[in-house]
PLY file of the C-alpha trace (Angstrom):
ply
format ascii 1.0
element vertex 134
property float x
property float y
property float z
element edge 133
property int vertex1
property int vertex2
end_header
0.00 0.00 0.00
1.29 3.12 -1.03
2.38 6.13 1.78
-0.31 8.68 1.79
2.15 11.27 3.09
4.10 10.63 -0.39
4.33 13.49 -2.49
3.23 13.08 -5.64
6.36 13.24 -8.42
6.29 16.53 -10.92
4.53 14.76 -13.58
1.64 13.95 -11.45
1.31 17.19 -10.24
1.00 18.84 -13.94
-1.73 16.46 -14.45
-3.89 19.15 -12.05
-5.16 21.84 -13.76
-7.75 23.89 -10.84
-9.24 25.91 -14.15
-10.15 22.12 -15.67
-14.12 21.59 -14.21
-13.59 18.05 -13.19
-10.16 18.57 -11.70
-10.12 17.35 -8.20
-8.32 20.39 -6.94
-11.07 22.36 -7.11
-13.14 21.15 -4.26
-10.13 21.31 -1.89
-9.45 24.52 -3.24
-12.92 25.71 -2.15
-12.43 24.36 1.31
-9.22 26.29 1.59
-10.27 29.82 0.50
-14.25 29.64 1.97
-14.36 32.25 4.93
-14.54 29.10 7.39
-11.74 27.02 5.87
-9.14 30.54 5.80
-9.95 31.75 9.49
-10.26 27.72 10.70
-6.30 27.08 9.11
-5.17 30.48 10.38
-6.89 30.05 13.69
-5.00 26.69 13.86
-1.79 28.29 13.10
-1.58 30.58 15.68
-3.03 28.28 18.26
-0.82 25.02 17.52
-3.08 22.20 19.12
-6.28 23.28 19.93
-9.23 22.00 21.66
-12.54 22.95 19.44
-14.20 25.35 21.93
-10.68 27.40 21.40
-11.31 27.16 17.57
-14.71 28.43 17.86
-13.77 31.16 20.11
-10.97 32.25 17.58
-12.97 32.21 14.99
-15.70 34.63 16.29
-18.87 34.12 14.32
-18.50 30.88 13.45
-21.57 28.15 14.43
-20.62 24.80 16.01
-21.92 23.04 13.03
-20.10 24.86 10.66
-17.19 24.53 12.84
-17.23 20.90 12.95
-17.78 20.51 9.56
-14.84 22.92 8.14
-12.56 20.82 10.57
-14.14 17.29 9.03
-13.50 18.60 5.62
-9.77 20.19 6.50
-9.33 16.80 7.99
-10.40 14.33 4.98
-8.48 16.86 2.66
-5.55 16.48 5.27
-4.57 19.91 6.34
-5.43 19.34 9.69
-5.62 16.58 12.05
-7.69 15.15 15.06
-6.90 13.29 18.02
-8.85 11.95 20.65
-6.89 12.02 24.01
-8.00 9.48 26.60
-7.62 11.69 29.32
-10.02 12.17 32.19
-12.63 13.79 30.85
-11.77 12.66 27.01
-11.22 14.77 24.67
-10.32 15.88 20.81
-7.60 18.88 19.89
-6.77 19.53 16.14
-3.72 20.82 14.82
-2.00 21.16 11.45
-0.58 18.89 9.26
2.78 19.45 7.02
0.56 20.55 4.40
-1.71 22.95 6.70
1.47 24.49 8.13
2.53 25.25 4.57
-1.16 26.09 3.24
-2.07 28.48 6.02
1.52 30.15 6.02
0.61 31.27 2.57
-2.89 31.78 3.48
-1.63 34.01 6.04
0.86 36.00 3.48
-2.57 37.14 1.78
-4.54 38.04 4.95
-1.45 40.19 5.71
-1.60 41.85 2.55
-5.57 42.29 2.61
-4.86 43.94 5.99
-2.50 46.31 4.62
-4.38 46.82 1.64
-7.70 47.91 3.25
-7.32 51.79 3.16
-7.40 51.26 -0.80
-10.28 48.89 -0.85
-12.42 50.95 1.34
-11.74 53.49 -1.00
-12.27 51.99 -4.14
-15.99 50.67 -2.30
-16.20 54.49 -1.62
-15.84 55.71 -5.21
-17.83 52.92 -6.28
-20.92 53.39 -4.06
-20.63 57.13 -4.88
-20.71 56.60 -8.59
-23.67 54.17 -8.58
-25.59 56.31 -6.11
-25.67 53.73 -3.36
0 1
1 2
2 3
3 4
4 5
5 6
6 7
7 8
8 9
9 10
10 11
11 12
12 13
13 14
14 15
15 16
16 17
17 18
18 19
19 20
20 21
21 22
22 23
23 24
24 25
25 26
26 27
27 28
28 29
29 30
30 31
31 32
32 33
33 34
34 35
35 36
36 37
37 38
38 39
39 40
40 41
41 42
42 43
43 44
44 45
45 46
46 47
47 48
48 49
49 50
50 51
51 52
52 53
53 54
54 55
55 56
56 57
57 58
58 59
59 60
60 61
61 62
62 63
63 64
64 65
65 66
66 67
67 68
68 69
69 70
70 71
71 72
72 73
73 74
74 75
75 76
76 77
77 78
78 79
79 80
80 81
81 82
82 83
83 84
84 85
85 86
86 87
87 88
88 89
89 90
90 91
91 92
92 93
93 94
94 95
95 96
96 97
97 98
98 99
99 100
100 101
101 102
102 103
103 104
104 105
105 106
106 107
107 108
108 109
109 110
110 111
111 112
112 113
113 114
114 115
115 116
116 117
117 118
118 119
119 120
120 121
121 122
122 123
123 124
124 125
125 126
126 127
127 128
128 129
129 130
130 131
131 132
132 133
């Protein structure tokens, strides 16, 4: 049975193409760059292993279901990880993976820039809702 940590070799990675409409990069993709999946990888980041209610509280707006299900779907796409640990009471933290480490680092390059690029987008909203009269 093959590792599944492998990475795949250059050829098989040119085979992906996320503009193609059946390539499978495209769902994981989405789950990357929703709202949830960005804040959920970032959150994860800066909290290292986490318990969920920390996640949730990180992420401020985010409903338990929604929660659990970005951190299902990070998990089955394997950027993140869960472990149940049999202590007294049980319990489950979450952390990154290799590949979340590297995703959300780069992730985390663009929320920088969006943070430092907000005076301009304000503005260009500004000019915009002024010239359609909104």
């Amino acid at each position: 049975m093959a590792d599944v940590q492998t990475a795949p070799t250059q050829d098989a990675e040119e085979d992906f193409d996320v503009f193609a409409r059946n390539c499978p990069s495209r769902p994981a993709l989405e789950h990357i760059t929703g709202r949830w999946g960005v804040l959920t990888l970032a959150a994860l980041r800066e909290l290292g292993v986490a318990r969920f209610g920390e996640v949730r509280r990180k992420v401020d707006g985010i409903s338990e279901k929604m929660l659990s299900q970005t951190l299902h779907t990070l998990e089955r796409d394997g950027f993140a990880s869960r472990t149940v640990v049999a202590a007294m009471p049980p319990h489950v933290e979450y952390r990154l993976t290799p590949l979340g480490a590297e995703t959300s680092a780069k992730l985390l390059d663009l929320i920088e820039h969006l943070h430092h690029a907000m005076p301009v987008v304000l503005a260009a909203q500004e000019r915009y809702d002024v010239a359609k009269g909104e």
